[in-house]
N, C-alpha and C positions, 0 to 999 in steps of 0.2 A: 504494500500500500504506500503509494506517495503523497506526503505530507503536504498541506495546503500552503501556502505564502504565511508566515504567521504575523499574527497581531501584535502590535509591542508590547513586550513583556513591562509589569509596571513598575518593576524594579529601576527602570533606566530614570536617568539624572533631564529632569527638563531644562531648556533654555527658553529663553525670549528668540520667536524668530527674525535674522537679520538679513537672510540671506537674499543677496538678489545676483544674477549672472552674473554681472558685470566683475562680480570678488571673488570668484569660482576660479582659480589658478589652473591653465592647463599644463599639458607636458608634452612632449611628442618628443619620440626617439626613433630615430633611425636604423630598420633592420634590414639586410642583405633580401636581394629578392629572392623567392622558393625557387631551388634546383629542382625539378621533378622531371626527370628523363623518361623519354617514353620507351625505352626496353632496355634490358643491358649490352653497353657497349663489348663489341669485337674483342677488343683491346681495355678489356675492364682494367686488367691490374694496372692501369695507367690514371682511372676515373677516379680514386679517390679524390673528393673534397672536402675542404675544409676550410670553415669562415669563424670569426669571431664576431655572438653578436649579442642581444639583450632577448635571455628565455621569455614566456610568458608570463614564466616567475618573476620575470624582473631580476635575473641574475645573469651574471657575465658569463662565456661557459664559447668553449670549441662546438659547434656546429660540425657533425661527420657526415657525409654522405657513403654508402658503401653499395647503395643500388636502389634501383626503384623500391618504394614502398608499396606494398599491393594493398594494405589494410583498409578495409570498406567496413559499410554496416548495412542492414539490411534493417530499413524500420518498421517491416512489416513482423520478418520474424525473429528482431529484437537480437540478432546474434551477429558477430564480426563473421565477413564476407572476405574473399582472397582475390574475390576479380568482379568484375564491373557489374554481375546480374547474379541474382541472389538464385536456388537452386527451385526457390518457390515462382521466379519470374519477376521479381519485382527490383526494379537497378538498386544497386547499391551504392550507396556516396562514401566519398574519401574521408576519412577521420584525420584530423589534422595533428597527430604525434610529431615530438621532437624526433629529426634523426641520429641516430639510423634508423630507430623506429621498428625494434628490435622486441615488440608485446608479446607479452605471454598471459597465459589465464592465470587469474588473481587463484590459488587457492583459499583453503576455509580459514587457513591460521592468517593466511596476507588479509583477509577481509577481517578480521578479530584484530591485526594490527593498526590498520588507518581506521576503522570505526572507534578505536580505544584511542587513538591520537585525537581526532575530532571529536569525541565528547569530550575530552577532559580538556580539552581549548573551548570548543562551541558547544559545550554542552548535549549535543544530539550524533548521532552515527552518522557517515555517508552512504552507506552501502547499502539499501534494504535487502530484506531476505527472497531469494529467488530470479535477482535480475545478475546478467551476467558483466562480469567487468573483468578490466584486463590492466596490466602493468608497464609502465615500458620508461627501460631504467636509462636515462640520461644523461650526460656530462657534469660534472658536482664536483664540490672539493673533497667529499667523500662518498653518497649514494643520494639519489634522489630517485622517486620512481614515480611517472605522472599516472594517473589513474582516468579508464576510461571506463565511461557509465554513459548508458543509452546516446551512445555511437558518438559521443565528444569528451574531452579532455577537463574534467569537472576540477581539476587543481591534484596536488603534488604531496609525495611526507616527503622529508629530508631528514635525513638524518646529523647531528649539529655534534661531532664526536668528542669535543671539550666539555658539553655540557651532560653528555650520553644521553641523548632523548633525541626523538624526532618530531618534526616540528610541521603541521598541514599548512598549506598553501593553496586556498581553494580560490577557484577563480567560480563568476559570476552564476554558470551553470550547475554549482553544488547546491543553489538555493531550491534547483526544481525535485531534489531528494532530500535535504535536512531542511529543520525547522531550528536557525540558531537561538538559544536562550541565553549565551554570553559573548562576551566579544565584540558587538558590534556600535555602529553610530547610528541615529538617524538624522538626515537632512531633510532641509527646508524645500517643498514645493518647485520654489526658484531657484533653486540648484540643481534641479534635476537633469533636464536636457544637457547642459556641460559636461556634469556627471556622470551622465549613462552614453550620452553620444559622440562628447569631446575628450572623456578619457579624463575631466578635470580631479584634481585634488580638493579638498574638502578645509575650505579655512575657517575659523573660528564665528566669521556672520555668517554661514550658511547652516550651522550646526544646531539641531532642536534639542537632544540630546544625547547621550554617550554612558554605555553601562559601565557599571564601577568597577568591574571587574579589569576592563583594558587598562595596561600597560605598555611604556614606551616601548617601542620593539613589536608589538602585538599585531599577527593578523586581524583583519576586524571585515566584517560584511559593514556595508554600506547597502542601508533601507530608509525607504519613503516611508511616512506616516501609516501608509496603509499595509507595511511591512511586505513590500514587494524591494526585492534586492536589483542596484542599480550597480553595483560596483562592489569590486572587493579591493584592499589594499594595506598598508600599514603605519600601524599610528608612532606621531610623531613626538606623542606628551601622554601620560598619562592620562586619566578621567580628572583626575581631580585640578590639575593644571587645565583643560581641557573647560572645563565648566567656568574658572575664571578668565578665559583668556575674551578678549575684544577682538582681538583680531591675532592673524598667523596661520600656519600650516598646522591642521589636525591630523587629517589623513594622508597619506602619498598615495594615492591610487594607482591600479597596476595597470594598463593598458591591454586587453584581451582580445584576441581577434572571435568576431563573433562568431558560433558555429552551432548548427541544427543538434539540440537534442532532443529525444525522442524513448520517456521512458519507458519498459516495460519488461515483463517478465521471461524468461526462458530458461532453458537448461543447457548444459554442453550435447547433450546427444542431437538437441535440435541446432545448434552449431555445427557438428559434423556431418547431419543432412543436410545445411545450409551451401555446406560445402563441399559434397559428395563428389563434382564434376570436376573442380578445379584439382582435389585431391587425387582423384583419377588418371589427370592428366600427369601431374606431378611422376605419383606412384610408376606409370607406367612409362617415361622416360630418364627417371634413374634407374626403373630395370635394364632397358632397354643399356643407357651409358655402361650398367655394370658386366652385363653378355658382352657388348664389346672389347670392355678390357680385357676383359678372361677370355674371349676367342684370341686375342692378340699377341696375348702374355701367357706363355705354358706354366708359369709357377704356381704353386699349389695356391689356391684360394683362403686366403681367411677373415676375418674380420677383427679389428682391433674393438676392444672389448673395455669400455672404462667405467658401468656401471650408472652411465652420464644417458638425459636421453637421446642427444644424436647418434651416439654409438647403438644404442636400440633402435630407432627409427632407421639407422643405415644396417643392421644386420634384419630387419622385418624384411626391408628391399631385399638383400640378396638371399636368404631364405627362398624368396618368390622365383628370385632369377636365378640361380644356380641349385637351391636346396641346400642340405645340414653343409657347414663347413666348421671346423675350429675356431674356438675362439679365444685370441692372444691377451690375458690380462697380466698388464706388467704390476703386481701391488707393492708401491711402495714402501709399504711398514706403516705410514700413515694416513690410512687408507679412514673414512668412517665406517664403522662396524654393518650400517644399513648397507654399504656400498657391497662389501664382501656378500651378504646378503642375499641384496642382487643379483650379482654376478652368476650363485649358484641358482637361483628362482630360478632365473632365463634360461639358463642351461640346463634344467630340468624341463620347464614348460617345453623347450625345444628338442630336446634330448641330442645335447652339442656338447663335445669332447671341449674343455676349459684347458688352457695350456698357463701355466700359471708359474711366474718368476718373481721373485721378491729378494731383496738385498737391501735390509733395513740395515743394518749392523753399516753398511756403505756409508747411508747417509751420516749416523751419528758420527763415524770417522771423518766424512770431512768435514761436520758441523764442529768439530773439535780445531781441524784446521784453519778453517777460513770462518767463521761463525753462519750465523743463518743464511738461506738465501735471500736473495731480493730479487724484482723486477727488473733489474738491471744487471744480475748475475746470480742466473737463474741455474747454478750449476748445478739441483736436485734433479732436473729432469734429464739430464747428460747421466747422472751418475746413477738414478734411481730407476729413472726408465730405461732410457735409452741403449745403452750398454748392455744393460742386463736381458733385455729386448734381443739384441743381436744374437746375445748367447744362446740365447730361445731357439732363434729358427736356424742357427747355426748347429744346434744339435737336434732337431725335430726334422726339418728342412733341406735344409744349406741355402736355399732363398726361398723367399715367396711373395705373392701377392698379398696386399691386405685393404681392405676397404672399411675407409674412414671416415669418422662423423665432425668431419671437418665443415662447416657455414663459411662463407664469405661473411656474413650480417656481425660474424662475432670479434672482428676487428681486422684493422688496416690492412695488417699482413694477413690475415685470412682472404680476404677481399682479392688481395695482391697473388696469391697460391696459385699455381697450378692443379687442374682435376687429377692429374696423373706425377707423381714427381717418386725422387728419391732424395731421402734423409743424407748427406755427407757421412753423419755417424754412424749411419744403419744401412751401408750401400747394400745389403742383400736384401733389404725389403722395397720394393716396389707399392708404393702404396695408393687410392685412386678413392679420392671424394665424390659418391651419390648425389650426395643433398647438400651439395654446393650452394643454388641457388637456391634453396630454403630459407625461408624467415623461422622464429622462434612457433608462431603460429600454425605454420604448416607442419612442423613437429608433433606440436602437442596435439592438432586434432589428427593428425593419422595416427599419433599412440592410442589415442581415447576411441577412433574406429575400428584397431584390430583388439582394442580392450588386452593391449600389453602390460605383461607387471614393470611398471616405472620404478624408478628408485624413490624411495617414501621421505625423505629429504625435503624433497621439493615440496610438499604439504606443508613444510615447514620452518619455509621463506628463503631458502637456500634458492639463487637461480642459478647456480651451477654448483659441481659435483667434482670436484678434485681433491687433494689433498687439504686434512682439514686445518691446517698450519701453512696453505698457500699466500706466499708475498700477494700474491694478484688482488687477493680478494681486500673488499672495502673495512673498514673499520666496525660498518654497521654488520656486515655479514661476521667477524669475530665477534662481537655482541650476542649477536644470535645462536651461534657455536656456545659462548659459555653460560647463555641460559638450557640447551637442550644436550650438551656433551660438555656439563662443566668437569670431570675428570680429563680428558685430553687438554681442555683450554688448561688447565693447572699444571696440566703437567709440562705441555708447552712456555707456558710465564714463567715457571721454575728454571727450563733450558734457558731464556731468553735471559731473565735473571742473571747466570751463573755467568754467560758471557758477557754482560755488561759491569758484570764487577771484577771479571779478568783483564777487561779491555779499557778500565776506567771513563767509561761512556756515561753520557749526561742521566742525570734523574728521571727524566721525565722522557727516554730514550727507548722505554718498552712500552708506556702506556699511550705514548702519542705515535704507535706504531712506527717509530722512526728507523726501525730496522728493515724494512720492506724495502727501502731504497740506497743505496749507497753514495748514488751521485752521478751515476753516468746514465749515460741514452738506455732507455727501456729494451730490453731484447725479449724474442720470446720464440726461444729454443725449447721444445718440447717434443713430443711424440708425432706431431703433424707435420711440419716443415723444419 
């Protein structure tokens, strides 16, 4: 059920009204025009782009482009769409995500996490129960993830890793699902048009009044008397400054591009008949690339196996196109317990031979040497995988093929990748990306149509599945880790610990994750390229 426009609550602080347009402060900021290419180029690993400009959020942040985005809606049957006409017949429109634009379906814990962020800011949930929404994680100084609800970009959590909380960011379209009880202002009549259609800021004669609860720094809705929301933005003085002021900047309002929502209810099964045709096609031209390679290429077939869902979604593929093949899982000692799991589910469900190498005792030795890794010397996946990978198919083998759950969508150098290449440190594996051109979406509804056992992680706000001590990952995603596997987080801070009091490193040198990087250009040598 969606909540009506609500009435002002009578808690808010009255003013005398002052406000007339003419003191309505606007703002206007300059954003790059939209790249939206109409197919991927020949020569993709040349197309990356990338611009600097102002999010929706109202935050600075790299722009990536990594290929078309396909993500549509369908406002008949309330589910995201992958190409221009819904499977019921009715077109579907472009949902306006940041790029790369890289959504995935909100699981029950991601909806339990921004619903608990927006009441305890706005008093009220975003999310109602039954309608489908999606995620899609952004450029950020640590993680931000925009939230889409009936087919547009209803505002953002960020996560603020100084203060460990995350923080909503809802823009003008979350008023048509919550009813806020805190947080917000309302303005004067004669403010409104600037407001709502100039983008203006909100000064001290336009303002009726302001709940006590806002704080400087504070997102706040911007409402009319008749508590119809005109704007969202962030205030500039508290309430109680706020109520004596004559004149000034109260609100900084965010500037939103307008866009069709359209609530209502649906499930994922009616998402994946939404999408049954586009999935189709997908399905049956990574078969089709993967009989290629293997006609081409005489080395034994396998599939690299990490437990992750593109490595499912690309072994469902060749399953279809070749039948059972082996599956390489390299574990490196710090693996998550679900992942191991996994690993065996699937190999059961399928009834597929697990070829499995681990050289934990590796890593702690060079963690001794050279201390953790980082993003920048990433030498866990050389010493952890890679190597020990070789040794795999050099005694199984002596070469083979392997088909990998490599995406472009999942960064530059993926984008940049060849579908067919070889590793330098793994010259006897041959190895050949399916679901290249995949988005995160087309993953997830062909796992949910052949009803595969997924890695159970992801229920639990993990969007990816590596090692649980990976430099890559965001500050908010180790939060998450030591609320749900607080024994590895501990045991890891004790490792991290022990090295920063060998190597006499700053205080505040483990908790502000400052080991993740060391200082040079980001590399990202692993198991794929």
């Amino acid at each position: 059920m969606i909540c009506p426009d609500p009435p002002i609550p009578a808690t808010g602080v009255r003013r005398k009204a002052r406000a007339i347009p003419a003191l309505i402060k606007g703002r206007r900021r300059q954003t790059p025009a939209e790249y939206s290419p109409e197919g991927d180029c020949e020569n993709h690993r040349k197309c990356a782009k990338t611009f600097i400009y102002f999010s929706p959020m109202g935050i600075r942040m790299p722009r990536i482009y990594l290929g078309k985005i396909p993500l549509r809606w369908c406002d008949t049957c309330h589910t995201p769409v992958l190409s221009g006409t819904c499977a019921c017949g009715a077109p579907a429109r472009p949902v306006a995500v940041t790029p790369p634009g890289d959504a995935r379906p909100a699981f029950p814990d991601d909806v339990d996490r921004v619903n608990r962020v927006f009441c305890e800011h706005f008093g009220a949930p975003l999310i109602p129960e039954g309608h489908l929404s999606l995620l899609n994680k952004v450029p950020a100084d640590d993680r931000m993830d925009e939230i889409v609800l009936g087919g547009a970009v209803v505002g953002a959590i960020r996560y603020i890793p100084g203060e460990q909380r995350w923080e909503p960011l809802p823009r003008p379209n979350a008023a048509a699902f919550l009813r806020p009880t805190k947080r917000y202002v309302v303005v004067d009549g004669g403010a409104i048009p600037s407001i709502r259609d100039g983008g203006a800021s909100v000064l001290a004669p336009g303002l009726l009044s302001i709940d006590p609860a806002v704080a400087e720094g504070d997102e706040v809705f911007i409402l009319t008397e008749a508590g119809e929301c005109i704007g969202v933005g962030r205030a500039k003085v508290d309430a109680a400054v706020a109520t004596a002021m004559e004149r000034g900047l109260v609100v900084r309002t965010r500037r939103n591009v307008s866009s069709a929502c359209v609530p209502g209810e649906a499930t994922w099964e009616d998402a994946v008949a939404a999408n049954e045709r586009i999935l189709a096609e997908y399905e049956a031209a990574s078969i089709q690339f993967v009989r290629d390679v293997a006609e081409k290429n005489p080395e034994r077939p396998t599939v690299s196996y990490s437990g992750g869902k593109d490595s499912l979604a690309t072994l469902l593929i060749v399953l279809k196109a070749l039948g059972p093949v082996p599956l390489l899982f390299a574990d490196t000692g710090l693996e998550f317990p679900e992942t191991c799991e996994n690993v065996e589910a699937v190999a059961e469900r399928y009834g597929l031979e697990v070829l499995r190498v681990c050289d934990e005792a590796a890593f702690w030795s060079e963690f001794e040497r050279s201390g953790p890794p980082a993003v920048d010397n990433r030498w866990c996946c050389r010493v952890c995988k890679l190597h020990p990978l070789g040794r795999l198919i050099d005694e199984h083998f002596g070469e083979c093929l392997s088909f990998i759950g490599q995406r472009k969508y999942e960064s530059v150098r993926r984008m940049q990748s060849r579908r067919v290449w070889r590793n330098d440190r793994v010259p006897q594996q041959l190895s050949a990306a399916p679901i290249q051109q995949w988005t995160a979406m087309h993953v997830w509804l062909y796992i949910f149509r052949e009803k595969a056992p997924y890695n159970r992680l992801y229920e639990r706000g993990l969007d990816r599945i590596g090692c649980f001590m990976c430099p890559s990952s965001d500050l908010a995603t180790f939060a998450l880790i030591r609320e749900s596997c607080p024994e590895l987080s501990e045991m890891w801070l004790a490792k991290l610990a022990g090295w920063q009091e060998k190597q006499g490193l700053p205080r505040d040198w483990v908790e502000r994750g400052l080991w993740r990087k060391r200082g040079g250009a980001d590399e990202e040598e692993d198991s794929y390229n």
